[in-house]
LUMZA-970259 format. One record per atom (N, C-alpha, C): x, y, z. Coordinates in steps of 0.02 Angstrom, whole numbers, padded with zeros to 5 digits, always signed. Example, Ala and Ser with C-alpha at 12.3 -4.5 7.8 and 13.67 -1.06 7.14 Angstrom:
# residues 2
+00660-00284+00390
+00615-00225+00390
+00660-00165+00390
+00642-00112+00354
+00684-00053+00357
+00645+00002+00394
# end
This chain:
# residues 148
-04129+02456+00875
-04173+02510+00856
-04175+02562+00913
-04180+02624+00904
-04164+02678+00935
-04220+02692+00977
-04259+02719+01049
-04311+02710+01070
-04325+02784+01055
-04395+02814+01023
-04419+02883+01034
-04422+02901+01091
-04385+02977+01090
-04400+03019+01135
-04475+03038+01151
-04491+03026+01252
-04564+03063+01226
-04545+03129+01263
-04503+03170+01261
-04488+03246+01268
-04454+03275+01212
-04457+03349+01217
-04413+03376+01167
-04345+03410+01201
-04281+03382+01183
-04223+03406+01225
-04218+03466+01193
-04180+03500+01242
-04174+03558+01256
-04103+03585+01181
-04112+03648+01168
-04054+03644+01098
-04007+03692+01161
-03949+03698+01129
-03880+03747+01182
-03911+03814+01207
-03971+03819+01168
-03951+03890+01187
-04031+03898+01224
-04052+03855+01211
-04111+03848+01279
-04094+03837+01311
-04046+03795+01325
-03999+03755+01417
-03964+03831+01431
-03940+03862+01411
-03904+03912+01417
-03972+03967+01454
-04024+03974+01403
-04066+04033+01437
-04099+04007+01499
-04107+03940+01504
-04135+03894+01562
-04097+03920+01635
-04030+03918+01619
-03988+03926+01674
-03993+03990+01697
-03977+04043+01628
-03990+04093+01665
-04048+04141+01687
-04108+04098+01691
-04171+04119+01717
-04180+04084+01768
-04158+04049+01786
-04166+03988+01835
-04114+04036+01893
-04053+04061+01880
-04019+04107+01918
-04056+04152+01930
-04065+04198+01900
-04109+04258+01902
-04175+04245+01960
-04219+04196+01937
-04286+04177+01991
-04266+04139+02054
-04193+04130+02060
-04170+04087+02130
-04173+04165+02171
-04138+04224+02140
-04125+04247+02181
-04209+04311+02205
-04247+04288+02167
-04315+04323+02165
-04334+04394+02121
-04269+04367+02064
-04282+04429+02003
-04297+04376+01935
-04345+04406+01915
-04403+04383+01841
-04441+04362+01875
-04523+04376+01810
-04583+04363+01822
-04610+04335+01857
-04662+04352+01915
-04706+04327+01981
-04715+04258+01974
-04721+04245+01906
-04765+04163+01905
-04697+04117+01895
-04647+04138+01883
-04575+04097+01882
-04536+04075+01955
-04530+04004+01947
-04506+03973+02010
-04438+03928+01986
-04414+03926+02025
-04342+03859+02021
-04371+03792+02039
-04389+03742+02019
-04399+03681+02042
-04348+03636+02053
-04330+03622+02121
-04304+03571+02149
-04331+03503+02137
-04268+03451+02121
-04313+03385+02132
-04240+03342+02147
-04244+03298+02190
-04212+03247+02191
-04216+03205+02124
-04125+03175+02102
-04135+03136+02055
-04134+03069+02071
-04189+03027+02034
-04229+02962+02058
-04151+02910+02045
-04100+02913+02003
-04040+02898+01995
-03983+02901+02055
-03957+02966+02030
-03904+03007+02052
-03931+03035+02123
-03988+03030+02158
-03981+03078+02216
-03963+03134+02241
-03947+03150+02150
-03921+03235+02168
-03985+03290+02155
-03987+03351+02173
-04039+03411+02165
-04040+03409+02096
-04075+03424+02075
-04077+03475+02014
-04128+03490+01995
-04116+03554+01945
-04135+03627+01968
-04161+03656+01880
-04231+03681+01872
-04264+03686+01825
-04314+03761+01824
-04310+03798+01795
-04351+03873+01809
-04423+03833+01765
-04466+03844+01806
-04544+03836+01788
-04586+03868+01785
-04635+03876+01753
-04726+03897+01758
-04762+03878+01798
-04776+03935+01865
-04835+03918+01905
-04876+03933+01868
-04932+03896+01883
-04991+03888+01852
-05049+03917+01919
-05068+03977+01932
-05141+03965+01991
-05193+03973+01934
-05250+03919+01948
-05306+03905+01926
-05362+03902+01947
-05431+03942+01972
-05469+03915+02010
-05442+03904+02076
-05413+03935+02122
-05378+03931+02173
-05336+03879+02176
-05318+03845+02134
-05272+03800+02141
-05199+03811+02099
-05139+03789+02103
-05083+03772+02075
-05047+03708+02030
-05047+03734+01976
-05016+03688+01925
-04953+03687+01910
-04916+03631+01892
-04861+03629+01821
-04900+03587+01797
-04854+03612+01717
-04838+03581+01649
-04790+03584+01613
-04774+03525+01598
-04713+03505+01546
-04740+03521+01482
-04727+03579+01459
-04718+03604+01413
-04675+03542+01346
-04630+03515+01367
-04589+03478+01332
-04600+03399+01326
-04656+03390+01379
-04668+03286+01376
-04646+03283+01440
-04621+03230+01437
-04592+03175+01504
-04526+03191+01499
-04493+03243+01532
-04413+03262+01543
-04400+03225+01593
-04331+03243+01596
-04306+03210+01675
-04335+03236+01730
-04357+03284+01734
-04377+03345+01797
-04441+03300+01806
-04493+03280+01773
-04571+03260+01777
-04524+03197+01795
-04496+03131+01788
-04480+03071+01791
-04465+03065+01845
-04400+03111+01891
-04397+03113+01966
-04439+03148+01994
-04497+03200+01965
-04546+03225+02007
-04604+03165+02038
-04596+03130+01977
-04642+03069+01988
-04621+03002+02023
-04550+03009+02020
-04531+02950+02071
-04546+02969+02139
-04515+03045+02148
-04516+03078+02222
-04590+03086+02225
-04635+03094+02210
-04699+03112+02232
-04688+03185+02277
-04646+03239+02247
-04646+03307+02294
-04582+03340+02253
-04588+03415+02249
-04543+03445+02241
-04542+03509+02272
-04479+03534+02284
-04467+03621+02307
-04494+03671+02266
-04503+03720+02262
-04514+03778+02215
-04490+03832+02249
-04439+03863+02219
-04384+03919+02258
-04404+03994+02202
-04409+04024+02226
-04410+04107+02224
-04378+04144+02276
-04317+04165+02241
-04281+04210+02317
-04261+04139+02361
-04278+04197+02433
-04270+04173+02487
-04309+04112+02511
-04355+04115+02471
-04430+04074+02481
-04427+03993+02451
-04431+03962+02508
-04438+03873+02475
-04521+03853+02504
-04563+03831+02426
-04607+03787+02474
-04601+03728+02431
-04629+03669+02469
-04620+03619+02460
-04702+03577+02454
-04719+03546+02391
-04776+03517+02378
-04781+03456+02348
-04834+03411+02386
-04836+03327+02348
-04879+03343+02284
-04875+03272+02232
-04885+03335+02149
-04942+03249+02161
-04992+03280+02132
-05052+03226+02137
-05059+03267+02021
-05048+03202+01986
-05035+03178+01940
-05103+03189+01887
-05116+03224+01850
-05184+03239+01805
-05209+03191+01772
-05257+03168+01781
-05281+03140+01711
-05316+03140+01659
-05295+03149+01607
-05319+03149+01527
-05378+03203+01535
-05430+03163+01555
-05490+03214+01558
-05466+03271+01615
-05432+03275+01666
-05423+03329+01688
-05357+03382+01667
-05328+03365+01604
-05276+03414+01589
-05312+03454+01540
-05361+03463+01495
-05404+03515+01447
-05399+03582+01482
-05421+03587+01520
-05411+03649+01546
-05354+03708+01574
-05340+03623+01616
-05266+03669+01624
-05211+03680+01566
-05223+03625+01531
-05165+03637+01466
-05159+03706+01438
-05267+03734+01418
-05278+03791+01396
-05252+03854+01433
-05274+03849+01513
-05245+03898+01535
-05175+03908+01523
-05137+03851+01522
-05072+03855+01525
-05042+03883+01477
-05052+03855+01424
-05053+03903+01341
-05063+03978+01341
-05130+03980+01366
-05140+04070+01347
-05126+04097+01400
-05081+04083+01470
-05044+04138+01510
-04990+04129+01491
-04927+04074+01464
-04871+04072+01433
-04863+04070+01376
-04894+04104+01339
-04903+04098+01252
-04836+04114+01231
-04806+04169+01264
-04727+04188+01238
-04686+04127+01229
-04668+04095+01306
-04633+04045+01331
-04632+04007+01316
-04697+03955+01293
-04727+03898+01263
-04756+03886+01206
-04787+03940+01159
-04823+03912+01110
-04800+03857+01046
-04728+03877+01063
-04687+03827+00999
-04682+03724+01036
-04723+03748+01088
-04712+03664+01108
-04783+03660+01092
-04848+03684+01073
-04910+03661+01074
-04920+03658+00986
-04947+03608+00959
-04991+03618+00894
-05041+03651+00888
-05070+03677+00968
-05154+03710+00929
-05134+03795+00965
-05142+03835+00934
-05127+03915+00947
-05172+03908+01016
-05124+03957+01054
-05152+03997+01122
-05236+04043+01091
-05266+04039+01142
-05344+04057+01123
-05386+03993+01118
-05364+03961+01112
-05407+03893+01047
-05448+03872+01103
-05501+03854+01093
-05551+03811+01115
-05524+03752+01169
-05545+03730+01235
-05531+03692+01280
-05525+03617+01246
-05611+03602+01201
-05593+03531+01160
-05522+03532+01113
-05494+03589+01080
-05423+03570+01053
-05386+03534+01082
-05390+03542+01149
-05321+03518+01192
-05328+03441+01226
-05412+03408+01213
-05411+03346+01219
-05376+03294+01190
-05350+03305+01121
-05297+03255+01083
-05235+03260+01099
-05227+03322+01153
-05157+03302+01154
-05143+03305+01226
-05186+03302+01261
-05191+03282+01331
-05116+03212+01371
-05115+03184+01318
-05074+03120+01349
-05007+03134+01334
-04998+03190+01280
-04923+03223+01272
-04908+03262+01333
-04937+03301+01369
-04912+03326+01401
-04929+03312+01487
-04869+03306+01524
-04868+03271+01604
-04910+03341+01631
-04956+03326+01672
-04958+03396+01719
-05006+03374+01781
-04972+03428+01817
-04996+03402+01889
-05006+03446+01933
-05054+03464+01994
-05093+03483+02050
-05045+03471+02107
-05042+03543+02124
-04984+03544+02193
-05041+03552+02221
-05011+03504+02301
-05030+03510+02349
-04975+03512+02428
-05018+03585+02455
-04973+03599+02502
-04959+03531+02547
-04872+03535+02587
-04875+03478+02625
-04905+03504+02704
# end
């Protein structure tokens, strides 16, 4: 028996726009809140390399997996730290891991500043009420950078 995916893979032509936004924000061209995330693979030991959603919240910094538990969240979570590249610029942060009751909020924010980018990965429309996003809190990984 086949095991469910708990992410949604990527179709050709998202890997394709992935790459080339992920180019584009290495070199510090597209949108302010777009970063390259570095992560060691928990496998292979090799880099690899993912264009993301900063999240600042309340003075603080988020991701979210928009998509579930990808490979990127699986070695983020083995490594306990990843790079975030813009341009010239690398910083580097340990990712302290949300829980359930603490992703409502950020999920929401996350939704209604990436509504373009993301809304086709959420069931409840950007706007919606903070309690919407309690049922689906455990679908999605997200986590609190902290500077090293």
């Amino acid at each position: 028996m086949a095991q469910e995916r708990d992410f949604t893979q990527l179709s050709a032509t998202e890997a394709f726009f992935n790459r080339l936004v992920g180019f584009l924000v290495k070199f510090g061209i597209g949108p302010g809140h777009m970063r390259v995330l570095e992560v060691r693979g928990r496998k292979t030991g090799r880099i690899y390399r993912t264009p993301v959603d900063l999240l600042p919240l309340d003075g603080r910094f988020y991701l979210v997996a928009p998509r579930g538990k990808t490979q990127w969240v699986r070695n983020a979570e083995a490594q306990g730290e990843v790079n975030l590249r813009r341009g010239a610029r690398v910083d580097t942060y340990k990712l302290r891991v949300l829980s359930a009751d603490e992703k409502p909020p950020v999920l929401k924010a996350y939704l209604d500043n990436f509504k373009a980018e993301v809304q086709g990965f959420f069931t409840v429309k950007a706007g919606s009420d903070e309690a919407a996003f309690v049922p689906l809190a455990d679908h999605y990984p997200a986590f609190e950078l902290l500077a090293t």
